[in-house]
KEKE-3310 file (N, C-alpha, C; in steps of 0.2 Angstrom, whole numbers, plus 5000, padded with zeros to 4 digits):
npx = (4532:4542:4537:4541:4537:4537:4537:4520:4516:4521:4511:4499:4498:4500:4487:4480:4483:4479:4464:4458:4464:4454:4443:4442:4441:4430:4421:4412:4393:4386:4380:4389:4398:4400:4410:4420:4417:4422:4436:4442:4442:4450:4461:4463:4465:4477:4485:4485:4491:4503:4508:4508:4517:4528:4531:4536:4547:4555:4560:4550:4541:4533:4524:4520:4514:4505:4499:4490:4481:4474:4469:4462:4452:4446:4440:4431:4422:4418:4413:4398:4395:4389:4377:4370:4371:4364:4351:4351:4353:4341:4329:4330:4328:4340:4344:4353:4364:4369:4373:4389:4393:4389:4393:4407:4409:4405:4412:4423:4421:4419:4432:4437:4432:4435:4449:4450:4442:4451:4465:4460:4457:4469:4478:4471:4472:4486:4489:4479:4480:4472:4459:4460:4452:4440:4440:4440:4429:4418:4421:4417:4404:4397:4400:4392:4380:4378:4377:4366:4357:4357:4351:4339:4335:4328:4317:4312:4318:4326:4330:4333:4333:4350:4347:4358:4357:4345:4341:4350:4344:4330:4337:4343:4333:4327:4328:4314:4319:4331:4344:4354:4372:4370:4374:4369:4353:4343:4329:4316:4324:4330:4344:4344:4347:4349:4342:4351:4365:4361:4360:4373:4376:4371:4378:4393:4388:4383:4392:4400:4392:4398:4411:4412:4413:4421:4436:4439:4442:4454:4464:4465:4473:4482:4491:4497:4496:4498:4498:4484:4477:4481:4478:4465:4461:4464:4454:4442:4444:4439:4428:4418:4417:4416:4405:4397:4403:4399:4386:4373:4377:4379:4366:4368:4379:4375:4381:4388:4387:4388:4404:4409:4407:4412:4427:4428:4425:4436:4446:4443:4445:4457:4462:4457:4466:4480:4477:4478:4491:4500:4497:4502:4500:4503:4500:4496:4498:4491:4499:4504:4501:4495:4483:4481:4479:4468:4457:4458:4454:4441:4436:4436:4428:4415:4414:4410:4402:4390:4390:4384:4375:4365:4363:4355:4344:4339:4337:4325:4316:4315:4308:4297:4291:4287:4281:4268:4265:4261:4251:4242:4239:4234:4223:4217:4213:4205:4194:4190:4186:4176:4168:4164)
npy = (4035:4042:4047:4059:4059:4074:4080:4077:4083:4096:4099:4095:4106:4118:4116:4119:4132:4137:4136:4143:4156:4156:4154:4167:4177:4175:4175:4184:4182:4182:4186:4178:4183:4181:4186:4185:4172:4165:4171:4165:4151:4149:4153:4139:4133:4136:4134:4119:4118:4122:4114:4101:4103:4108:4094:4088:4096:4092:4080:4070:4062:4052:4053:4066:4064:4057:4063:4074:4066:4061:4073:4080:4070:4068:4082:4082:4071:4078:4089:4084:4079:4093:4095:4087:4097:4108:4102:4100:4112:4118:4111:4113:4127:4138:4152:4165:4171:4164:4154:4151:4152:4139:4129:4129:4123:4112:4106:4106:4096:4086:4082:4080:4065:4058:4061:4050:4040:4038:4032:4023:4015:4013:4005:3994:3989:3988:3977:3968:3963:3959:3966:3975:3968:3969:3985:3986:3980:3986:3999:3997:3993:4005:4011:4007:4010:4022:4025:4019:4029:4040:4037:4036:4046:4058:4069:4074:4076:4071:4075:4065:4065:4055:4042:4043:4057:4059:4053:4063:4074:4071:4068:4082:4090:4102:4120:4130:4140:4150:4155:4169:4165:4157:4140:4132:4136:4141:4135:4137:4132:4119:4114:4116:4112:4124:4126:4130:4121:4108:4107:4109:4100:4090:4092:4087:4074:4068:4067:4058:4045:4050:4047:4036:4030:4039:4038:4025:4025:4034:4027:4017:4023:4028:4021:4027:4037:4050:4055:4052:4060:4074:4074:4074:4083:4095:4097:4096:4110:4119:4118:4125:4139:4135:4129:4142:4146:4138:4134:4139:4132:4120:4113:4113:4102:4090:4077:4072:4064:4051:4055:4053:4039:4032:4036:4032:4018:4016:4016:4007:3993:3995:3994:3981:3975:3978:3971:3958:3957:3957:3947:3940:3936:3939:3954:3966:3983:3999:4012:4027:4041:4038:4034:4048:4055:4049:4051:4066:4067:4060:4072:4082:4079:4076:4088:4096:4090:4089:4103:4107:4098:4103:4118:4113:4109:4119:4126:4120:4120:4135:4134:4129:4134:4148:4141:4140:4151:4157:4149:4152:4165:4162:4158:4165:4176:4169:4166:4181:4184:4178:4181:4193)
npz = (5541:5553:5568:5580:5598:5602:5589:5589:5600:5597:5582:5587:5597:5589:5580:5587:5591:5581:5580:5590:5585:5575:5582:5590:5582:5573:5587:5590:5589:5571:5555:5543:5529:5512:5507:5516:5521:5512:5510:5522:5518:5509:5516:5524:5514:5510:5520:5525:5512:5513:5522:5517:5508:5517:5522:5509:5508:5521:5516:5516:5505:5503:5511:5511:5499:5501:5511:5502:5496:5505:5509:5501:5498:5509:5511:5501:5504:5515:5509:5504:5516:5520:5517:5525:5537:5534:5532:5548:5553:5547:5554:5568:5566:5568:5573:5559:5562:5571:5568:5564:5576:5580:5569:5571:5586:5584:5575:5580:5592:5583:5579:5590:5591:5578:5583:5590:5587:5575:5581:5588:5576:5571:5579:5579:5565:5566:5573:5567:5552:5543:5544:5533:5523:5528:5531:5517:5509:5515:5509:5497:5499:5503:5492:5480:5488:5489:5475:5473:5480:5476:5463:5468:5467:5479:5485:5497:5510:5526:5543:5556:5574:5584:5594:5606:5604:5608:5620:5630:5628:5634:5646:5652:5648:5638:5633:5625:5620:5608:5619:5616:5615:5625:5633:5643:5654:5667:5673:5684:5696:5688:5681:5663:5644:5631:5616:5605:5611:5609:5596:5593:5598:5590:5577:5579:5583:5575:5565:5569:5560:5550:5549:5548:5535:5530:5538:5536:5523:5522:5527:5518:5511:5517:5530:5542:5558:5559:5547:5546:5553:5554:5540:5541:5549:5545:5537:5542:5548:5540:5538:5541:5537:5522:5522:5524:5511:5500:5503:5494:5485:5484:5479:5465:5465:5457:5452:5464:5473:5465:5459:5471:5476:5466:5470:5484:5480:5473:5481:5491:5482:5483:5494:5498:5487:5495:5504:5502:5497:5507:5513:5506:5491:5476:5468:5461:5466:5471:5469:5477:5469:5458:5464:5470:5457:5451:5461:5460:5446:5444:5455:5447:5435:5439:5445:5433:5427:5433:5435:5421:5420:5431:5426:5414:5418:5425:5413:5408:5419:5419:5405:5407:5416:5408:5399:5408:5411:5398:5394:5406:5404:5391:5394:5399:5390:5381:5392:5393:5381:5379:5389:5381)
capx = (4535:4543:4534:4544:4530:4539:4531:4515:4513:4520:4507:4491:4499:4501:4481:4474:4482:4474:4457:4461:4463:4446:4439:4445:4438:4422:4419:4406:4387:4386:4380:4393:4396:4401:4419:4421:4420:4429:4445:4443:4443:4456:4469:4463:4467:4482:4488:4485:4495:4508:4511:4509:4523:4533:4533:4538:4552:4558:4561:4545:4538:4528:4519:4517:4507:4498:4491:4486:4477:4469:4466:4458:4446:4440:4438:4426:4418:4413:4407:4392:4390:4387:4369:4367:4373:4359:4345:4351:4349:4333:4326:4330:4327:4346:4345:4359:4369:4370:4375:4394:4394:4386:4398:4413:4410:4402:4417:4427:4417:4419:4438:4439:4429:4435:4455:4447:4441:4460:4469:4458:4460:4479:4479:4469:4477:4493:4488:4478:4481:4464:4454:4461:4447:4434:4438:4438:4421:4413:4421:4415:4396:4395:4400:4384:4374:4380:4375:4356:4353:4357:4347:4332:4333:4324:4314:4308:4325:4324:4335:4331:4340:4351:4347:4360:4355:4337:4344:4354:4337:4328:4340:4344:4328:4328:4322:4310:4320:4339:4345:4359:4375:4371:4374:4363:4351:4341:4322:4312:4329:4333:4348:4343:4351:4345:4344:4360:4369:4358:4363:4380:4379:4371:4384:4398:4388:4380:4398:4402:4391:4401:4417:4412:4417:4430:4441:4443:4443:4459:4467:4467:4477:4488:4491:4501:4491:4499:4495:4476:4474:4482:4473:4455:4460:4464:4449:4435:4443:4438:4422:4413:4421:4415:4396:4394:4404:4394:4379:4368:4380:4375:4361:4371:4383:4369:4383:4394:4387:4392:4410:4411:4404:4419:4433:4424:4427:4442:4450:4440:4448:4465:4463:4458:4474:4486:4476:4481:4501:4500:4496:4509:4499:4508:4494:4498:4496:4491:4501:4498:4503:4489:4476:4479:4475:4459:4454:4457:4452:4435:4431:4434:4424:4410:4410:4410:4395:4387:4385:4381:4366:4360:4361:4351:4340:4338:4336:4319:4312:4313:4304:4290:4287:4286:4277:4265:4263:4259:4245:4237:4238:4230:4217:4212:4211:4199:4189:4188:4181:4170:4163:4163)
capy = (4041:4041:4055:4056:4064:4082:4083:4075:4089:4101:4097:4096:4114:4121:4117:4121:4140:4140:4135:4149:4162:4155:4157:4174:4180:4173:4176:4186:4179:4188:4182:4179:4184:4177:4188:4181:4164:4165:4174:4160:4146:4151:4151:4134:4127:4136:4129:4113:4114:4123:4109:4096:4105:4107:4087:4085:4099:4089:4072:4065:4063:4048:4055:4072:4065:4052:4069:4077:4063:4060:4078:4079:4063:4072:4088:4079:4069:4083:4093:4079:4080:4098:4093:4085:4101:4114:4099:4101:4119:4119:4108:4117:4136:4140:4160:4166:4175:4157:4147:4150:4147:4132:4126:4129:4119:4104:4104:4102:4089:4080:4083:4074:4062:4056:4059:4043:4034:4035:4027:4016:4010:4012:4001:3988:3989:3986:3971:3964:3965:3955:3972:3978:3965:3973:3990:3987:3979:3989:4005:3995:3991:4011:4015:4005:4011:4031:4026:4017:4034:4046:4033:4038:4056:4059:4076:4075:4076:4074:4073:4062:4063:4049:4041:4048:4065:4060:4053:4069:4079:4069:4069:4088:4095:4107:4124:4132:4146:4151:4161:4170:4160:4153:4132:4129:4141:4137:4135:4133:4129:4116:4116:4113:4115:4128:4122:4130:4117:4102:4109:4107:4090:4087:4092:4084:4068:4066:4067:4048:4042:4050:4043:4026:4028:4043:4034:4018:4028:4037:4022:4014:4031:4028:4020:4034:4038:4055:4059:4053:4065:4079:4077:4074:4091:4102:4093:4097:4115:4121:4116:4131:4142:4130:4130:4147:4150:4133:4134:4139:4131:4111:4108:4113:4097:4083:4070:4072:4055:4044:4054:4052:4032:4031:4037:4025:4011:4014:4015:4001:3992:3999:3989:3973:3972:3979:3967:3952:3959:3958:3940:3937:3935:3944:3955:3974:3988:4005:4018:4037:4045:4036:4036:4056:4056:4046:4056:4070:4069:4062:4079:4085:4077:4076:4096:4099:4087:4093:4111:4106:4096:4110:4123:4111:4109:4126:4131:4118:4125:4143:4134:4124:4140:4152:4140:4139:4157:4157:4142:4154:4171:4163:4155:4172:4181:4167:4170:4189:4184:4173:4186:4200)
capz = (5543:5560:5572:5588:5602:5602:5584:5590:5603:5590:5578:5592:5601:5581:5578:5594:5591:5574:5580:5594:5580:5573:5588:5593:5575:5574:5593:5590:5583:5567:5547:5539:5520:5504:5507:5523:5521:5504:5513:5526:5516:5505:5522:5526:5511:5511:5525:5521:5508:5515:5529:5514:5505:5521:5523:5503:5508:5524:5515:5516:5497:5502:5517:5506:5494:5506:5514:5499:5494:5512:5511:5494:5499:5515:5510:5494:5510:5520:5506:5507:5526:5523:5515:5534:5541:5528:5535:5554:5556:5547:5558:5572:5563:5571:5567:5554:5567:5578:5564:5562:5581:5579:5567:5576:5590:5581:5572:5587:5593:5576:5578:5594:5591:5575:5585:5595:5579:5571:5586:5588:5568:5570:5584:5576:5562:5570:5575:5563:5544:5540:5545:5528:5520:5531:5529:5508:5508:5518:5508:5492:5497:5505:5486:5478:5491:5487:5470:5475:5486:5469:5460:5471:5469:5486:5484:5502:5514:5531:5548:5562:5579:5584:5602:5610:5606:5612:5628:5632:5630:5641:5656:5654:5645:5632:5633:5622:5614:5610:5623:5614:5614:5629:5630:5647:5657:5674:5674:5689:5699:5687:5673:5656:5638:5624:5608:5604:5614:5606:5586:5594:5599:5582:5573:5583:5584:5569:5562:5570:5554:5542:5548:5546:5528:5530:5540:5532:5517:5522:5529:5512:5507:5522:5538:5545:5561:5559:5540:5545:5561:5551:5536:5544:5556:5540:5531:5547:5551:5535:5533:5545:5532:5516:5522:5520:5504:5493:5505:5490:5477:5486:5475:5460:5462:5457:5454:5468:5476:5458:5461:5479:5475:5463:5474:5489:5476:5472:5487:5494:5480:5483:5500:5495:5485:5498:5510:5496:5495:5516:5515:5500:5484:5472:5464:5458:5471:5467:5471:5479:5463:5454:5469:5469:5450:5451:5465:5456:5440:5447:5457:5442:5428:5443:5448:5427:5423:5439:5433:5417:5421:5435:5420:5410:5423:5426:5408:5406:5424:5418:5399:5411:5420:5403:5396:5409:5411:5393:5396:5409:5399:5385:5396:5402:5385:5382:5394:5392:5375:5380:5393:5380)
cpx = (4536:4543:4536:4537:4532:4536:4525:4514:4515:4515:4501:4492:4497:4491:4477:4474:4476:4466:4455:4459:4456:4439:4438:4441:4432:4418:4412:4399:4388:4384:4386:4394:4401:4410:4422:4423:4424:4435:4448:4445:4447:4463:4468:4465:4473:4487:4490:4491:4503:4510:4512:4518:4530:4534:4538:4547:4556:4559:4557:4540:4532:4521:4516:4512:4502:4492:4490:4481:4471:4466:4461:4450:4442:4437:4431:4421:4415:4410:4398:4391:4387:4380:4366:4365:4366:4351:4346:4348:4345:4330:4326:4330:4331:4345:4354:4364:4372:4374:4384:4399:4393:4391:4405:4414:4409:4407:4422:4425:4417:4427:4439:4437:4434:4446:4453:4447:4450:4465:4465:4460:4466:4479:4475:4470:4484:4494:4486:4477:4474:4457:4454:4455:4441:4434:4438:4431:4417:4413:4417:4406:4393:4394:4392:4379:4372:4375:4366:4353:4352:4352:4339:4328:4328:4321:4315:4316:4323:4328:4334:4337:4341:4350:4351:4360:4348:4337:4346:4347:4333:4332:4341:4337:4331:4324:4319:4310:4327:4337:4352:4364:4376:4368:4369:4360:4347:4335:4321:4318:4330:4339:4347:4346:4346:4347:4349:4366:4365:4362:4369:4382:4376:4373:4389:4395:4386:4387:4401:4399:4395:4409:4418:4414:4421:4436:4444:4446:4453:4465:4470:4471:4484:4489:4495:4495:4492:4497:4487:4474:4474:4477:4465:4455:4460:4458:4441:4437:4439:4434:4417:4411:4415:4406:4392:4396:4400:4389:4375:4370:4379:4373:4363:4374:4377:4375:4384:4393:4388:4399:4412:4410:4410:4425:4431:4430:4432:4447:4447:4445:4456:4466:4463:4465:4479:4484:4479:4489:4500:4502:4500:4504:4500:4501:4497:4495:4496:4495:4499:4498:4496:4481:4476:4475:4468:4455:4453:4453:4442:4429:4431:4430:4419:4407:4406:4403:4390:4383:4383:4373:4363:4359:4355:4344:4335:4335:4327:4315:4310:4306:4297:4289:4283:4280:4268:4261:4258:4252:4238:4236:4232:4222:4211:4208:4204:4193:4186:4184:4175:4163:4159:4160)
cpy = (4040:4047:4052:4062:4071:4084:4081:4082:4096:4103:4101:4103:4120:4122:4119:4130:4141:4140:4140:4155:4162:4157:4165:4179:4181:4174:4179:4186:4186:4186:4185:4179:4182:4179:4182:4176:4161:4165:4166:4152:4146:4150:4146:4130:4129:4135:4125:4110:4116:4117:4102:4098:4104:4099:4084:4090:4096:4082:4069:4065:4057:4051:4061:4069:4061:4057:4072:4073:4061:4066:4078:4076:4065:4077:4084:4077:4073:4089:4089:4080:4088:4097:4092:4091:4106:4111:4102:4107:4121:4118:4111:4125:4139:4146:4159:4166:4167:4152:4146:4147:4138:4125:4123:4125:4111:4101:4101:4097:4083:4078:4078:4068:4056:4055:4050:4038:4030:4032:4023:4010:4008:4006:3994:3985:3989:3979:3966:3966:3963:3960:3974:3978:3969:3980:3990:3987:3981:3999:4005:3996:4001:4013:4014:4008:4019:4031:4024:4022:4039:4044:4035:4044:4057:4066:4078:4074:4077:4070:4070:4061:4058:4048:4045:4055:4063:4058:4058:4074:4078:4069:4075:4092:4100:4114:4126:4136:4146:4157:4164:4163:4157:4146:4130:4136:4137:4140:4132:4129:4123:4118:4114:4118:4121:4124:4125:4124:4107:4102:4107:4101:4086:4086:4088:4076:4063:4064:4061:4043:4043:4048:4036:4025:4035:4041:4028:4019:4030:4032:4017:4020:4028:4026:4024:4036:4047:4059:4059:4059:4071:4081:4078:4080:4095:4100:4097:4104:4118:4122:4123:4135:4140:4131:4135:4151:4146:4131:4134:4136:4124:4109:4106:4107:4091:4076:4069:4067:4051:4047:4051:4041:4029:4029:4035:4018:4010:4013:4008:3996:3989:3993:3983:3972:3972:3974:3960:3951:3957:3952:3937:3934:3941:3945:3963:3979:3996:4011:4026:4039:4042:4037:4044:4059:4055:4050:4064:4072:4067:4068:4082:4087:4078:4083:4099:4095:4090:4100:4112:4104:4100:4114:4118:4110:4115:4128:4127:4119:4130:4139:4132:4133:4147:4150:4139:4146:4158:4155:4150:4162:4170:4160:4160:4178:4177:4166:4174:4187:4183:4177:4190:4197)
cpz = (5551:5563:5577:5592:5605:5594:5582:5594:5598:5584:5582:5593:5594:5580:5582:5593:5586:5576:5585:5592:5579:5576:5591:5587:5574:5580:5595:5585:5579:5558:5545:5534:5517:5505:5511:5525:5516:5507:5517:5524:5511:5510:5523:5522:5509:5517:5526:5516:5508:5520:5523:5510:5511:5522:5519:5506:5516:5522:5514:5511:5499:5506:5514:5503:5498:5510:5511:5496:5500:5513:5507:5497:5506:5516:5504:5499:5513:5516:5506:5512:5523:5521:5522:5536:5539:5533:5543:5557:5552:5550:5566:5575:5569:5566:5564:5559:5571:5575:5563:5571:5582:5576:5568:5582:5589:5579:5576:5591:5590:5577:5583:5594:5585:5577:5590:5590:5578:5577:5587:5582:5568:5575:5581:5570:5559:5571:5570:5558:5541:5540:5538:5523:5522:5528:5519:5506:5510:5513:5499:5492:5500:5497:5482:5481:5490:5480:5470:5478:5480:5465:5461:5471:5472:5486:5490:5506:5519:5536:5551:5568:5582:5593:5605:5611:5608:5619:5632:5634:5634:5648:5657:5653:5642:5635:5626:5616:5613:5614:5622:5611:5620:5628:5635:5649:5663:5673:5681:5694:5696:5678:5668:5651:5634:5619:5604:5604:5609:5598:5590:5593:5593:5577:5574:5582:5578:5564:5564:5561:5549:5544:5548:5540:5527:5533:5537:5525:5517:5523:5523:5509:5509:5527:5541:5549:5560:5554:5541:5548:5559:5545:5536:5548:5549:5537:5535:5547:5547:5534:5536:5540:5524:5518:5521:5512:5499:5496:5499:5484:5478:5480:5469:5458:5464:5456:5459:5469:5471:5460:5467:5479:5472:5464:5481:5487:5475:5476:5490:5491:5482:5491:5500:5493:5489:5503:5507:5498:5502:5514:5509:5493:5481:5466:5464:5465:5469:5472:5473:5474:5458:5459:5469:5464:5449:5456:5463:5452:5442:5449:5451:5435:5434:5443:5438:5425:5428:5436:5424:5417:5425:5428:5415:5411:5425:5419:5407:5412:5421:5409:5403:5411:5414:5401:5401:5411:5405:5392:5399:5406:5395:5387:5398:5396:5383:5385:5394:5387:5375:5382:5390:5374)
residu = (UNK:UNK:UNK:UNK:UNK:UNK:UNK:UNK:UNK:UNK:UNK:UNK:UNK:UNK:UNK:UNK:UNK:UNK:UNK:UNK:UNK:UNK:UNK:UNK:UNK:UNK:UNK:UNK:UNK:UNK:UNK:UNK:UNK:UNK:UNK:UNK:UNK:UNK:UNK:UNK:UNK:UNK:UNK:UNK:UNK:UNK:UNK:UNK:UNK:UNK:UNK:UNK:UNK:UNK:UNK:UNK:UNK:UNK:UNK:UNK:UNK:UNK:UNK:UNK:UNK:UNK:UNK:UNK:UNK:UNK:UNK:UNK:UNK:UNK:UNK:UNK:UNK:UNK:UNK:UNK:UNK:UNK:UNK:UNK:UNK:UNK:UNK:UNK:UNK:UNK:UNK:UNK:UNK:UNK:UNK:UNK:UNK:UNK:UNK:UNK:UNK:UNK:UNK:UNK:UNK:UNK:UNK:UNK:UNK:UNK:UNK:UNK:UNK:UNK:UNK:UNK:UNK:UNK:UNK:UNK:UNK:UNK:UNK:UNK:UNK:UNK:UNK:UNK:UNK:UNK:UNK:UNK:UNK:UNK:UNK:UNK:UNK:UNK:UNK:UNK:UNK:UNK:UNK:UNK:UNK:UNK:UNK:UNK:UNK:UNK:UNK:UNK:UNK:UNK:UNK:UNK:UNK:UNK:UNK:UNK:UNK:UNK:UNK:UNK:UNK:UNK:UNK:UNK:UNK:UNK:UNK:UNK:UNK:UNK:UNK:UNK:UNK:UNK:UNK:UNK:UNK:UNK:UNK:UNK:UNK:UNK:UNK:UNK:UNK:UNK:UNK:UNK:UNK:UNK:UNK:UNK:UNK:UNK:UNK:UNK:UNK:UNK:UNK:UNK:UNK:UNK:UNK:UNK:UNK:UNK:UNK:UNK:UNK:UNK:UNK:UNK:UNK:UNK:UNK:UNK:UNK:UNK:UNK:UNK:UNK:UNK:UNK:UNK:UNK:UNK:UNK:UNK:UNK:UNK:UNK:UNK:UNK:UNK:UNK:UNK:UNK:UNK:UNK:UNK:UNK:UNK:UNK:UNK:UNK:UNK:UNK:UNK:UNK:UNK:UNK:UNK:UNK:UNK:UNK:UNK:UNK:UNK:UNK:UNK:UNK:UNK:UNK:UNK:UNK:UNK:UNK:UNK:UNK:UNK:UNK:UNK:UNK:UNK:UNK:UNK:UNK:UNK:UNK:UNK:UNK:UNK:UNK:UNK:UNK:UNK:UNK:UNK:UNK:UNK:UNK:UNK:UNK:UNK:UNK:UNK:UNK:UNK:UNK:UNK:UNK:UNK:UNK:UNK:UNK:UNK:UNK:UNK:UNK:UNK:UNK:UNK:UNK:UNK:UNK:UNK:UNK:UNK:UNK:UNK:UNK:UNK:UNK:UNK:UNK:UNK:UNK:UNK:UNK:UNK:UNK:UNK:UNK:UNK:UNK:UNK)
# end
């Protein structure tokens, strides 16, 4: 797709308003509810799909679906980060009110950050087609590794912060309490951060690990520096929104890392071979239309067996728990016997 830089600035100016609105809405701490972030995250993925749409209706059918399937695959992506996000601000017991702040900024942090990544990738794979190898195998051994971590079902889940957020806290100091939605305060004549400001920079930075397999990921979609930047922007605004609508619905999806392992693999795959076709061996390439489906049908089969085995789950908790009622009832009438 050929993007002249009047709709690169158009683009950037376009999502900076919307984050604006975001901002102006949200502005003030406050829990937010079930409606709220419903409404919200119903515009963002109408959005999304309105801009996809407007592509397919300007001529551009390949780059249309190359963003719904980029979107698709990071929006599935960062429903997993949010598990991070649930751990983060427990760890840090971020009141309710604090947290959609929280979110908002992290995410902007995520946004620029991962606009860094994608030019870097496009630039390197501009130049060098042998990266392709690289990004497949790595998006191949992450898929395995998705599945050895489900494999483990880890009861015990816990955060650890990454040096650079432990370097920061050592140079500025932390204080001790939140001080509303303020990011520094001055102690003793020196500046230091609240831990408002640290959650920030945990969500923003912590967000580098997860596009170590979201970006290679999308880049097997599409090398379009333009489809990746757009669809990882409409994939991250979202997600503020998305944390407090399936916040409690998480634990529910027990596959999701076998889908997300899947659709990993098959893109991983999907790279290999277009890295093969590069260097002229005549090997089959999968097309977006098929990549969309796979990714699709995936979340699909994955959310459907998901909330089956929760309910199954659930129905043999509620029988333990009866039966152990039971256990203790009968334990007590025998007693009483005993006594009388």
């Amino acid at each position: 797709m050929d993007v002249s830089m009047t709709l690169w600035v158009t683009t950037v100016l376009g999502l900076c308003a919307l984050i604006a609105v975001d901002f102006f809405i949200g502005r003030k701490p406050h829990d937010v509810s079930i409606k709220e972030a419903g409404i919200w995250t119903v515009v963002w993925i109408v959005l999304a799909a309105l801009f996809g749409v407007g592509l397919l209706v300007a001529g551009e059918s390949q780059a249309s679906g190359e963003f719904f399937a980029g979107f698709i695959t990071e929006k599935s992506l960062s429903v997993d980060n949010l598990f991070v996000f649930i751990l983060i601000m427990a760890k840090f017991s971020v009141p309710t009110h604090l947290q959609q702040r929280v979110l908002l900024f992290g995410v902007l942090i995520a946004l620029v950050l991962r606009a860094i990544f994608i030019a870097a990738g496009a630039a390197v794979i501009a130049n060098f087609s042998w990266v392709f190898y690289i990004f497949g195998a790595f998006l191949i051994y992450t898929a395995w590794k998705l599945i050895q971590e489900a494999r483990a079902d880890e009861e015990e889940e816990d955060w650890e912060e990454n040096r650079l957020l432990k370097s920061v806290e050592k140079k500025f100091g932390v204080s001790d309490r939140y001080e509303g939605t303020k990011l520094f305060i001055r102690k003793n004549g020196k500046k230091i951060m609240t831990p408002l400001m640290v959650v920030m920079l945990a969500i923003g930075t912590t967000d580098v690990l997860f596009a170590m397999d979201s970006i290679p990921a999308i880049f097997g979609l599409t090398q379009d520096p333009y489809i990746v930047f757009t669809a990882n922007a409409f994939a991250l605004m979202g997600l503020r929104q998305l944390y407090f609508l399936i916040g409690g619905l998480l634990r529910k999806l027990v596959h999701l890392s076998y889908g997300l392992s899947v659709i990993l693999g098959f893109i991983g795959v999907k790279l290999v071979l277009h890295a093969l076709h590069e260097n002229g061996v005549h090997v089959p390439e999968i097309s977006i239309p098929v990549s969309l489906s796979v990714i699709c049908g995936v979340l699909v089969i994955t959310t459907i067996t998901s909330l089956i085995a929760s309910k199954k789950q659930e129905q043999q908790k509620q029988e333990q728990e009866k039966q152990a009622a039971a256990e203790a009832t009968a334990g007590e009438t025998e007693k009483d016997s005993i006594e009388a």
